[in-house]
C-alpha positions as semicolon CSV with decimal commas, in nm:
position;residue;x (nm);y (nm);z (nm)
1;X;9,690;1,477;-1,911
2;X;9,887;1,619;-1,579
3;X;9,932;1,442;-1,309
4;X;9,728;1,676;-1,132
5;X;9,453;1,921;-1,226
6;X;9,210;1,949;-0,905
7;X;9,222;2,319;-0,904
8;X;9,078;2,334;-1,282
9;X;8,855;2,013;-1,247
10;X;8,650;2,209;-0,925
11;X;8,549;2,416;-1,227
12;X;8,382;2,137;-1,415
13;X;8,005;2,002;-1,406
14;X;7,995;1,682;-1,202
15;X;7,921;1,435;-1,518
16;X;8,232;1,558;-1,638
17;X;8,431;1,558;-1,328
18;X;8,341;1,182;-1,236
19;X;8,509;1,111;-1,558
20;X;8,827;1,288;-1,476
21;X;8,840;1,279;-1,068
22;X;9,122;1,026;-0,978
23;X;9,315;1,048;-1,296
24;X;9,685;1,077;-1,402
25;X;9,778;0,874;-1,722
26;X;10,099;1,029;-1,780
27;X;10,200;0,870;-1,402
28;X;10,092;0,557;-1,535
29;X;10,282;0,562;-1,880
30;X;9,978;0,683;-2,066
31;X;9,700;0,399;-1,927
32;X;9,384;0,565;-1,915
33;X;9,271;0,395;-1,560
34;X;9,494;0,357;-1,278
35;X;9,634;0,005;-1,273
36;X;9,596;-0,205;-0,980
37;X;9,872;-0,179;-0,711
38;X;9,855;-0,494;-0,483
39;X;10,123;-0,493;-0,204
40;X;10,201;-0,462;0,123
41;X;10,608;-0,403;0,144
42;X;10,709;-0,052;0,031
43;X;11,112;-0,049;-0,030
44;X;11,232;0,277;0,048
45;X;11,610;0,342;-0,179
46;X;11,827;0,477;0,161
47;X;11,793;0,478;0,502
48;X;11,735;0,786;0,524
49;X;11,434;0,817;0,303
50;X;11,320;0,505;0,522
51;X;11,347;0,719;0,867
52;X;11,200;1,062;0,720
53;X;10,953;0,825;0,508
54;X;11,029;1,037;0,263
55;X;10,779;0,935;-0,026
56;X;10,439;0,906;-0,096
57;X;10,378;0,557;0,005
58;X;10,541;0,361;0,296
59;X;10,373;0,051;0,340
60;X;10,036;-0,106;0,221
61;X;9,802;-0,083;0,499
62;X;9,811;0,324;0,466
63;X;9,756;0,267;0,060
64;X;9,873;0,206;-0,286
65;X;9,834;0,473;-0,571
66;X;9,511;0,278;-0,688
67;X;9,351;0,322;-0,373
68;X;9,428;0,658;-0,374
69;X;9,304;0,772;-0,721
70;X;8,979;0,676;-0,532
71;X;9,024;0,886;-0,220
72;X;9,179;1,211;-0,454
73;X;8,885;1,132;-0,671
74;X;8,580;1,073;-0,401
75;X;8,724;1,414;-0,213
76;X;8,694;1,600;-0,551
77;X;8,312;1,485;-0,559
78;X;8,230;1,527;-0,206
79;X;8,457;1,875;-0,197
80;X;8,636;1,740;0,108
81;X;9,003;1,772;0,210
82;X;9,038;1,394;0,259
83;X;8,884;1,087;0,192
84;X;8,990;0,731;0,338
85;X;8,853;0,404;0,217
86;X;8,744;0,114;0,428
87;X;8,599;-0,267;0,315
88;X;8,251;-0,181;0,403
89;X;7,986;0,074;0,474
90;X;7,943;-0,037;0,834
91;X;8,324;-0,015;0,868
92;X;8,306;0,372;0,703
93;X;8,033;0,415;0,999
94;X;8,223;0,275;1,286
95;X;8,539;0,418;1,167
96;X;8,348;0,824;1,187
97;X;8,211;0,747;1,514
98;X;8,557;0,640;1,651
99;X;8,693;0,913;1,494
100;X;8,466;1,199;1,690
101;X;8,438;0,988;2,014
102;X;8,607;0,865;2,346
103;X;8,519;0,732;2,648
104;X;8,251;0,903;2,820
105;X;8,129;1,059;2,517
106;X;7,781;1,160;2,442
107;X;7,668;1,103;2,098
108;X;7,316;1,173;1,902
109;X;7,232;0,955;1,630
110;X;6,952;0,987;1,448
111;X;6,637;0,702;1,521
112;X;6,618;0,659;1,156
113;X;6,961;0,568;1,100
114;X;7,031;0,226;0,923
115;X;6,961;-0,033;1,157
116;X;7,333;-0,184;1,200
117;X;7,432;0,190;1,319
118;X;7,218;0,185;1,634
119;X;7,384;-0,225;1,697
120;X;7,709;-0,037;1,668
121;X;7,637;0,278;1,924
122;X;7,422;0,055;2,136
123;X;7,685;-0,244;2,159
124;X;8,043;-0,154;2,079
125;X;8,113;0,215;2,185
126;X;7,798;0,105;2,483
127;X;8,122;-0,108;2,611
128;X;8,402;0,133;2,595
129;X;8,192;0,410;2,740
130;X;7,977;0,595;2,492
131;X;7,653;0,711;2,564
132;X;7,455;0,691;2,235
133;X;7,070;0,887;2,235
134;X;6,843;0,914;1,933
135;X;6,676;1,222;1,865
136;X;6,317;1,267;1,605
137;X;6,459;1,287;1,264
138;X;6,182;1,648;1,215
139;X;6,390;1,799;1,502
140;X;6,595;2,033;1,282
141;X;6,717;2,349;1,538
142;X;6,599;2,221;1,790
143;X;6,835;1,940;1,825
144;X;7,044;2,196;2,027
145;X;6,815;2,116;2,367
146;X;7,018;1,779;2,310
147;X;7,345;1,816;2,303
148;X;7,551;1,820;2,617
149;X;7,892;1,888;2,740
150;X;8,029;1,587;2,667
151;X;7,846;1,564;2,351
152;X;8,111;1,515;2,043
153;X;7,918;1,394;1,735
154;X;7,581;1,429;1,614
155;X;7,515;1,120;1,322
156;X;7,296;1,191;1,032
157;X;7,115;0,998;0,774
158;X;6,900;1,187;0,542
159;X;6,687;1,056;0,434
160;X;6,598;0,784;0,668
161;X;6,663;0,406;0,610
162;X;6,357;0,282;0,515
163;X;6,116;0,546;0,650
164;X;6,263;0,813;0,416
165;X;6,249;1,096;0,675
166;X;6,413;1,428;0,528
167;X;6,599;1,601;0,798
168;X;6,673;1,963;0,795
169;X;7,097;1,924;0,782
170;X;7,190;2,270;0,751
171;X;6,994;2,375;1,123
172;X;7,125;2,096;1,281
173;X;7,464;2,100;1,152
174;X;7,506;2,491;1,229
175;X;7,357;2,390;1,605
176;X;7,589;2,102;1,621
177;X;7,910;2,309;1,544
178;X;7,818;2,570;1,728
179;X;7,857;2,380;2,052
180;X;8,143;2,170;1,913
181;X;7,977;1,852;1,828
182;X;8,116;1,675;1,504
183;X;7,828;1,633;1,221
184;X;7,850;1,319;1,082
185;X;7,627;1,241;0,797
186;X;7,558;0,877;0,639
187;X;7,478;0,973;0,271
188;X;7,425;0,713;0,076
189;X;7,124;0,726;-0,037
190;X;7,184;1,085;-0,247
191;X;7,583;1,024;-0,265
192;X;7,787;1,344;-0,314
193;X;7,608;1,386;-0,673
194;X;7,292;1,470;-0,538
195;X;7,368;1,606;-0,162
196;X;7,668;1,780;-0,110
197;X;7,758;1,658;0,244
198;X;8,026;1,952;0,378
199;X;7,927;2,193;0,171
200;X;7,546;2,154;0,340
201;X;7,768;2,174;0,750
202;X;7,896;1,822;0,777
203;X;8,231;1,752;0,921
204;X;8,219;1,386;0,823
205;X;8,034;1,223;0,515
206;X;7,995;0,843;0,506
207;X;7,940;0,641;0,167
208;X;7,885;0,297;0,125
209;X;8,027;0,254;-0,178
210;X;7,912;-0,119;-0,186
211;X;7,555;0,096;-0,377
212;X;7,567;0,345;-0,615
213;X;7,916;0,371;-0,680
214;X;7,950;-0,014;-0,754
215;X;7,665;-0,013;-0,902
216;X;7,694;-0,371;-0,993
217;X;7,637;-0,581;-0,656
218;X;7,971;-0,703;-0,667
219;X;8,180;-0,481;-0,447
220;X;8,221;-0,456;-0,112
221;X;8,349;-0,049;0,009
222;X;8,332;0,239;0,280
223;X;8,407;0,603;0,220
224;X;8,506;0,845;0,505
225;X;8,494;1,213;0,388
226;X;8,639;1,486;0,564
227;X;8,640;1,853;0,581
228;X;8,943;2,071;0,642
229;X;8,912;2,054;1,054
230;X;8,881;1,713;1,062
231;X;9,075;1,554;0,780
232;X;9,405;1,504;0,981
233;X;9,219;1,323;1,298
234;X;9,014;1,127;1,064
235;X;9,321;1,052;0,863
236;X;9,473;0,941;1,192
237;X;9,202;0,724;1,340
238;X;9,219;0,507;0,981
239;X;9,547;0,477;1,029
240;X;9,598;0,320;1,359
241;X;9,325;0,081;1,260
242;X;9,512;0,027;0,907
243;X;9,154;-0,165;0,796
244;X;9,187;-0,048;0,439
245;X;8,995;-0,151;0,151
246;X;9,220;-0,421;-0,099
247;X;9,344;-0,210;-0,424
248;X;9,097;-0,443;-0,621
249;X;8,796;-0,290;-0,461
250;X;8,913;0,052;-0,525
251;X;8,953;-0,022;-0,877
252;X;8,607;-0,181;-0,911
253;X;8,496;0,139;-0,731
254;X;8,688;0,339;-0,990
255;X;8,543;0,160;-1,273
256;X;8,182;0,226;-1,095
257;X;8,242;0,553;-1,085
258;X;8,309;0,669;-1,381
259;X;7,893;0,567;-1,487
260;X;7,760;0,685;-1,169
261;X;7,642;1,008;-1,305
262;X;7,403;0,832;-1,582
263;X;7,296;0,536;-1,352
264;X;7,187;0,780;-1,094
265;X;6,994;0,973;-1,358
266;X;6,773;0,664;-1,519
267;X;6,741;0,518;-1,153
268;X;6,573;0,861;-1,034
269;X;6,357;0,849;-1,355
270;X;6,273;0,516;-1,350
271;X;6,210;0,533;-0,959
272;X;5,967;0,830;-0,972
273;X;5,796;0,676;-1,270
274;X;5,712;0,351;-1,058
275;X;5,691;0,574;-0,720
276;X;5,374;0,784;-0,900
277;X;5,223;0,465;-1,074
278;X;5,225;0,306;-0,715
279;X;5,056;0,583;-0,555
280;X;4,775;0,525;-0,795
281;X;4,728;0,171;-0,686
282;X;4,472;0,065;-0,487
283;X;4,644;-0,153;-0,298
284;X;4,909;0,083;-0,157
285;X;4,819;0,328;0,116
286;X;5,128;0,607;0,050
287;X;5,419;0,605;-0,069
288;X;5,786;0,736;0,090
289;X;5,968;0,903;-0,165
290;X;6,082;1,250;-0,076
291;X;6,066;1,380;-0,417
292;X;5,688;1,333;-0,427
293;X;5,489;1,668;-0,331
294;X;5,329;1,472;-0,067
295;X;5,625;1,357;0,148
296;X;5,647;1,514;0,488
297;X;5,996;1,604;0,375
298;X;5,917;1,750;0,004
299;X;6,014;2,135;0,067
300;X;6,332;2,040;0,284
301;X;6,454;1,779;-0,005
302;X;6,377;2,003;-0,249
303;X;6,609;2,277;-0,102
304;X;6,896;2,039;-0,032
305;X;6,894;1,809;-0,249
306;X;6,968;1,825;-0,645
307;X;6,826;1,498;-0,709
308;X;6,701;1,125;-0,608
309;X;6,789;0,774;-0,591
310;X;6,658;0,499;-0,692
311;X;6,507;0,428;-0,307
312;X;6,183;0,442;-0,189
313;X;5,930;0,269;0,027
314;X;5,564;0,194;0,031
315;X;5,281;0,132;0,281
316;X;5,023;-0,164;0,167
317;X;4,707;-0,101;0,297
318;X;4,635;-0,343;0,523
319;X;4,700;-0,730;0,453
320;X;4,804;-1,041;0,561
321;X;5,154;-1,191;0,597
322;X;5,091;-1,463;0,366
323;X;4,943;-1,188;0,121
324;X;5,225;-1,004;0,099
325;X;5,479;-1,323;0,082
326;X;5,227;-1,428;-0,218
327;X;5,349;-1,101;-0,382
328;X;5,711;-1,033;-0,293
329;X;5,797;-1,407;-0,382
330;X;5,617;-1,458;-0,741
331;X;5,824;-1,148;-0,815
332;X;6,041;-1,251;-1,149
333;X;6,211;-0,908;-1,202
334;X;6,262;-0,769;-0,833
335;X;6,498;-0,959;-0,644
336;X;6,477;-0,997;-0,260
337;X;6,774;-0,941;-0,073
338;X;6,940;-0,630;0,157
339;X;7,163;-0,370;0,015
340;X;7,044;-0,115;-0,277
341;X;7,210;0,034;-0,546
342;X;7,262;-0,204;-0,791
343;X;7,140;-0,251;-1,176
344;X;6,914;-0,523;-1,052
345;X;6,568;-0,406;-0,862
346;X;6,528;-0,530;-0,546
347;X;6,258;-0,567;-0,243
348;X;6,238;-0,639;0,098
349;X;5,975;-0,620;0,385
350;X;6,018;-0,393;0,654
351;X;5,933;-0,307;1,064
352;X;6,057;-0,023;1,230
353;X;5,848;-0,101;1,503
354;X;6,092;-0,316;1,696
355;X;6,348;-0,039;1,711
356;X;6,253;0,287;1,710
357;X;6,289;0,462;2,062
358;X;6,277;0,850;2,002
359;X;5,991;0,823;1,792
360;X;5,699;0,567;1,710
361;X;5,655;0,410;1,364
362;X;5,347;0,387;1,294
363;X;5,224;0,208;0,944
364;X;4,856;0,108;0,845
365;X;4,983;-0,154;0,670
366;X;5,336;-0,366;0,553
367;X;5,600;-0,199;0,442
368;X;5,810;-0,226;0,181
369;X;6,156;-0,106;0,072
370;X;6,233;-0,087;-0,341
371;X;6,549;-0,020;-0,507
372;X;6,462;0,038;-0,878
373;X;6,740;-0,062;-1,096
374;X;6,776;-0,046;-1,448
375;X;6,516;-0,281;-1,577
376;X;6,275;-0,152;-1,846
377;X;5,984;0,040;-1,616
378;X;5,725;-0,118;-1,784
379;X;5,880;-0,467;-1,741
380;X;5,914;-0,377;-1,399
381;X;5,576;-0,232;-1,341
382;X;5,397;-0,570;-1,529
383;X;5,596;-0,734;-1,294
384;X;5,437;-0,541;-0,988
385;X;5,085;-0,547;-1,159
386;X;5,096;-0,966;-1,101
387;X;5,216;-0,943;-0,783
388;X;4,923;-0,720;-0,691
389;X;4,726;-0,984;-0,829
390;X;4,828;-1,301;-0,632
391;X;4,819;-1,012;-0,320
392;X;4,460;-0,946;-0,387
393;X;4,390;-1,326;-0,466
């Protein structure tokens, strides 16, 4: 295999291309993965070479070739023109917003964006200057009322963490350009596979890789994607903050991604299959999944998107506090913890009451987040079916 074959890879269906992105055996002396680089000196053979830094790689904090089969591979997926990885998806959201800001700025961020976002805009860039406002996630077009002057990035998360709004990308990214506003998007939940970030107006795409590309809960990763006009600043802004991910991580994320394809497959089967069987339930009042015919979102999802993950939520009808404890902890099969993404199927409460400010959450009942993972579904849903019980006890 060459070295490098991006141009004929474009070409190729995406299961095919997540086995290939990122590859180059023959620069590895015929190994089929790229072997872990761990480093941090670079030795350059003259002087000269040393003051041109003439070669690929020039000292570890700006990467190793293992850390860039990721990057060459993620931009591939994402069809970016750059791609730099950072230890966590928080980190791959503060390092976009530093990217497309400065003091004084004026930034939009979505009011269902994942809740550590709005700590970030609300504390850190609050201090050096930023001015951070949240705008309805149903705004689409009309987002353009919003943006300012000094407005120079517009943040994205579609859908919504936890409430699972679908927002219309394509209106508010061509509004956002328009008056010169980077789009940022957080896309995690579809990943590349499913939403294809700059190809759908976004100037920046953030992954956290830590989910679906792990896919195994033990990995820790951020993704920055870039289009053309912004892969040199973005490229930049990493740079002087040199917090790259450890060439370990990237091979993990490597090894992840090479499966994603099929994971993301069963978990949108298995998702949809619990996601319809809940909706039947008499306990439940709705249930958030944007592939449903039902969600708010449906038609707009349905456009975009080519696909779903394995996330969803669900309004109880209304219960107690001890009721739903009774169910979530008797769980054997769901775990309960934070993140998504996994093989493991996992559950947690949730309020968006407490932080909404652009729009009001209103739910009839608790809410909960699942991530289905790849448990049998009828396990999973026998598994539910006693929890419902000890609820209803």
């Amino acid at each position: 295999m060459s070295t490098d074959n991006r141009k004929k890879r474009r070409k190729m269906r995406m299961d095919t291309l997540v086995t290939q992105a990122g590859r180059a055996p023959l620069d590895h002396f015929g190994f089929v993965n790229p072997p872990i680089y761990r480093g941090s000196t670079v030795l350059f053979p003259t002087l000269a070479d040393l003051e041109a830094l003439r070669q690929p790689y020039t000292y570890g904090t700006k990467g190793t070739p293992t850390t860039r089969a990721l990057e060459d591979a993620w931009s591939e997926i994402a069809g970016a023109a750059d791609t730099v990885l950072v230890p966590s998806g928080l980190a791959a959201i503060a390092l976009a917003l530093l990217t497309a800001t400065h003091a004084g700025a004026h930034v939009l961020v979505v009011d269902s964006a994942y809740q550590p976002t709005r700590s970030f805009c609300d504390g850190f860039l609050k201090r050096f200057g930023v001015t951070t406002e949240y705008y309805d996630p149903r705004i689409g077009a009309e987002i353009a009322a919003l943006i300012r002057p000094e407005t120079t990035a517009v943040l994205l998360e579609s859908p919504g963490s936890q409430s699972m709004e679908i927002q219309d990308v394509p209106a508010i990214a061509a509004a956002a350009r328009e008056r010169g506003a980077c789009v940022i998007i957080d896309n995690t939940w579809a990943t590349p596979l499913y939403f294809p970030p700059h190809e759908r107006g976004c100037d920046l795409a953030i992954e956290a890789g830590t989910k679906y590309l792990s896919g195994h809960s033990d990995l820790l990763l951020g993704l920055v994607s870039a289009n053309a006009r912004w892969a040199k600043r973005l490229r930049a802004t990493f740079n002087m903050f040199a917090m790259g991910a450890g060439p370990d991580d990237a091979s993990l994320a490597l090894r992840g991604l090479r499966t994603m394809a099929l994971r993301l497959r069963e978990q949108e089967r298995a998702a949809l299959e619990i996601a319809r069987w809940l909706s039947a339930r008499p306990e439940v009042s709705r249930v958030l999944h944007p592939a449903l015919p039902d969600h708010p979102g449906h038609a707009l999802w349905k456009r975009d998107f080519s696909g779903a993950s394995g996330v969803f939520s669900v309004i109880l009808k209304p219960v107690s506090k001890q009721a739903v404890a009774a169910f979530v902890d008797g769980l054997e099969l769901f775990g309960i913890g934070f993140s998504w993404g996994g093989y493991e199927s996992l559950v947690i409460p949730f309020d968006c009451s407490s932080y909404r400010t652009a729009t009001r959450w209103v739910a009839e009942g608790p809410a909960l987040r699942f991530s289905i993972g790849l448990e049998d579904v009828a396990d999973l849903q026998e598994d539910l079916e006693a929890g419902f019980a000890r609820l209803t006890a």
